[in-house]
C-alpha positions in Angstrom: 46.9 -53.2 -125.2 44.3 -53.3 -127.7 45.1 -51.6 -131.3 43.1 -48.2 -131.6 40.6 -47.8 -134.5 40.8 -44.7 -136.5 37.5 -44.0 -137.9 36.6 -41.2 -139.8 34.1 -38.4 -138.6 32.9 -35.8 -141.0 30.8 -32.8 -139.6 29.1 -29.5 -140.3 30.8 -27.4 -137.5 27.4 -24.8 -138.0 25.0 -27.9 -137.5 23.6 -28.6 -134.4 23.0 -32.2 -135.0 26.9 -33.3 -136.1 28.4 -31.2 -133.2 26.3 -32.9 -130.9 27.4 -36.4 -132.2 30.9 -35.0 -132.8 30.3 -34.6 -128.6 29.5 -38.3 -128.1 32.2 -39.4 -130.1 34.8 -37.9 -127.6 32.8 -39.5 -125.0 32.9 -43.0 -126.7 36.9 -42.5 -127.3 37.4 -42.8 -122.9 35.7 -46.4 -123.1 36.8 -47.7 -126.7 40.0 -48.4 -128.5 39.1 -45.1 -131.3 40.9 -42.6 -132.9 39.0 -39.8 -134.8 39.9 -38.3 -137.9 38.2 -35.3 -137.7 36.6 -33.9 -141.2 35.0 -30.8 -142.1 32.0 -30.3 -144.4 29.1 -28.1 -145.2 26.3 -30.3 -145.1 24.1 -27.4 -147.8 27.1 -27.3 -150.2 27.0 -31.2 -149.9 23.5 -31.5 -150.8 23.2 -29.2 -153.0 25.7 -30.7 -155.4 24.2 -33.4 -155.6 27.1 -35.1 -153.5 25.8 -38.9 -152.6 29.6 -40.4 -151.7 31.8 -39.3 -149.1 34.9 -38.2 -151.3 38.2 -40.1 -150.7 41.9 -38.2 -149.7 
């Protein structure tokens, strides 16, 4: 059995585009050796900030 991949995927649960995505990612998780991590962020506070990098645990 292949090894799963956990990858990281940081969302805006109030933006349409990342919970659309976030969508597709559960999809891709049935065909491909993935595990999600899933992370929470506000994409105006992110930008607003001045934020470039995403910030490490």
């Amino acid at each position: 059995m292949t090894e799963r991949r956990a990858i990281d995927f940081w969302f805006d649960p109030v933006c349409p585009y990342t919970w659309i995505t976030s969508r597709w990612m559960v999809e891709v998780t049935k065909v491909r050796p993935l595990a999600i991590r899933w992370r929470v962020m506000s994409c105006p506070c992110s930008t607003s900030t001045g934020m470039t990098t995403v910030p490490r645990d």
